[in-house]
C-alpha positions as CSV (number, residue, x, y, z in Angstrom):
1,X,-1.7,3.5,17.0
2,X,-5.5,3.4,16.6
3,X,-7.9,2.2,14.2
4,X,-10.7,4.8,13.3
5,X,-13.8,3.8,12.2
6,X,-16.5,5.4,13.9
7,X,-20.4,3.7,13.8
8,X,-21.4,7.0,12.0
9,X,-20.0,5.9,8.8
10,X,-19.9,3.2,6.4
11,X,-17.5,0.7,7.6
12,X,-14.5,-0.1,4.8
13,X,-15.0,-2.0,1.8
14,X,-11.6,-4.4,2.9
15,X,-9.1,-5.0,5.0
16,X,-8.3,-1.0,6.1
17,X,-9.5,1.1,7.8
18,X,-11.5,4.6,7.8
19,X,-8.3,6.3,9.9
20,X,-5.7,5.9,11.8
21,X,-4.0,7.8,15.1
22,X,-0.4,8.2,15.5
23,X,0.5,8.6,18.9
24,X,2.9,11.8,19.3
25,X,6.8,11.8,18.9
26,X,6.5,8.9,16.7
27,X,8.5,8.9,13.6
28,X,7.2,8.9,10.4
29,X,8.4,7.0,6.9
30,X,7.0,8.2,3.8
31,X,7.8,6.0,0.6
32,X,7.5,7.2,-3.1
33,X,5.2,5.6,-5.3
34,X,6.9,2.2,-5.5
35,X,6.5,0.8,-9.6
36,X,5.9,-3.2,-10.2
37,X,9.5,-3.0,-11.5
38,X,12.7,-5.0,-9.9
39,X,16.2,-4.1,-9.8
40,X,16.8,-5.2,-13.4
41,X,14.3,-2.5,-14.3
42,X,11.6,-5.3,-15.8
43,X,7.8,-5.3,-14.9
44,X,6.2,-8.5,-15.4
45,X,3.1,-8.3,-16.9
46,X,0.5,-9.2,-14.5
47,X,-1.5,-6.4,-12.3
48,X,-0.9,-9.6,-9.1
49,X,2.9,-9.8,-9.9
50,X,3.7,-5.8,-10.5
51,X,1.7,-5.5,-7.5
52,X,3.4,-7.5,-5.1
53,X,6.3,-5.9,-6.6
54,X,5.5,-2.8,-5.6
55,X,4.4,-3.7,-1.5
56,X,8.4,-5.7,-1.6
57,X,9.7,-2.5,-2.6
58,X,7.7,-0.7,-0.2
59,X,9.0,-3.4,2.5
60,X,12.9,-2.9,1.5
61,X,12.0,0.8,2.6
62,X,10.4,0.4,5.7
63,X,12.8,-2.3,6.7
64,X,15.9,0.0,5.7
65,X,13.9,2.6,8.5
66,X,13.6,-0.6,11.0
67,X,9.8,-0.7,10.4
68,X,7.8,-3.3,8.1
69,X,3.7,-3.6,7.5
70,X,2.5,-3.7,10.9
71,X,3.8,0.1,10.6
72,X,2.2,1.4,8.0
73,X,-0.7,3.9,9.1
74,X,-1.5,4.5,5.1
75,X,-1.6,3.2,1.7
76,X,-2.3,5.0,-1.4
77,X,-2.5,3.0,-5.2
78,X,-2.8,3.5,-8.1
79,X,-4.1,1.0,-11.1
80,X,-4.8,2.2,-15.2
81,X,-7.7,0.0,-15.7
82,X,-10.9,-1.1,-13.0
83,X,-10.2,-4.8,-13.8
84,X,-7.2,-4.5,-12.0
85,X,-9.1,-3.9,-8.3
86,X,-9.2,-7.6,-7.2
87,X,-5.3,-8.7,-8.2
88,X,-4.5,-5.4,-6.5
89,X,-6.6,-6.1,-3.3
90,X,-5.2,-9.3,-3.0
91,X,-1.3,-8.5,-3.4
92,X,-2.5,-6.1,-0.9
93,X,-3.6,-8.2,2.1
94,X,-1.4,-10.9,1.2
95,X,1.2,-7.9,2.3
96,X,-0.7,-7.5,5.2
97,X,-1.4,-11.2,6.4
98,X,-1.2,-11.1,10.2
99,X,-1.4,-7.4,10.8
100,X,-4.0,-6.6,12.7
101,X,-4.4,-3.2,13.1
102,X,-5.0,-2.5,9.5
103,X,-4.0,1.2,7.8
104,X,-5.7,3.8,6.0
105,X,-6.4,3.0,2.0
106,X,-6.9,4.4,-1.0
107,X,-7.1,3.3,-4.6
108,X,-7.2,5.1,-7.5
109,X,-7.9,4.5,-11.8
110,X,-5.4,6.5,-13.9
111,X,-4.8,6.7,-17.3
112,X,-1.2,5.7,-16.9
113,X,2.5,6.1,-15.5
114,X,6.1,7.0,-16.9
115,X,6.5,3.5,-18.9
116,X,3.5,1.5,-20.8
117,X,3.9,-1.6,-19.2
118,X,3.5,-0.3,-15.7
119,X,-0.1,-1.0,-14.5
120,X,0.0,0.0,-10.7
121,X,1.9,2.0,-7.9
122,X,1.8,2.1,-4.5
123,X,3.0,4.5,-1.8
124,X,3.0,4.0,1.9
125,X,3.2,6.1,5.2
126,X,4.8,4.3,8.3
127,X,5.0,5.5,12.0
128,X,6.6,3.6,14.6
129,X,8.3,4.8,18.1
């Protein structure tokens, strides 16, 4: 896989990058959006904790596929209030410590998901040989 970020445009705002190239015949993992929720169905409260919550589920995924966050080529998430950018960000490249060639990103303000107490959701795309 390859990084895109061409000297045309801005470079990111984090640790991502502007695209990515899957070489062909690789295989592709696409997860739901993954909640800040664990098995026992409770979110904690905290933006940091629902978000780490959300890249482990996102992990168990890619792992059941044989793949883990080196893989993934994208990243799309989802938080209800502005404030929550920096907890998010940082659940986010703590999930990605080491990695070095970094995915696509994308994060998004909504005005809420399926429960109350829900505050963010990610999604991720994988591709691996």
């Amino acid at each position: 896989m390859k990084m895109l970020n061409p000297p045309a445009i801005r470079p990111p705002f984090g640790r991502y990058a502007n695209g990515v190239e899957v070489p062909a015949g690789w295989r592709l993992v696409m997860t739901s959006g993954q909640l800040g929720v664990g098995p026992e169905d409770v979110a904690p409260a905290g933006v940091a904790e629902q978000a780490a919550l959300c890249f482990a589920n996102c992990g168990a995924i890619l792992a059941a596929a044989g793949m883990g966050p080196a893989d993934v080529i994208r990243i799309n998430a989802f938080v209800t209030d502005r404030a929550h950018f920096p907890a998010y960000m940082a659940a986010r490249d703590a999930w990605l410590q080491g990695v070095t060639r970094l995915p696509a990103s994308t994060l998004v303000i909504v005005s809420g998901f399926s429960r109350p107490e829900f505050l963010v959701e990610v999604e991720v795309t994988a591709a691996a040989p």
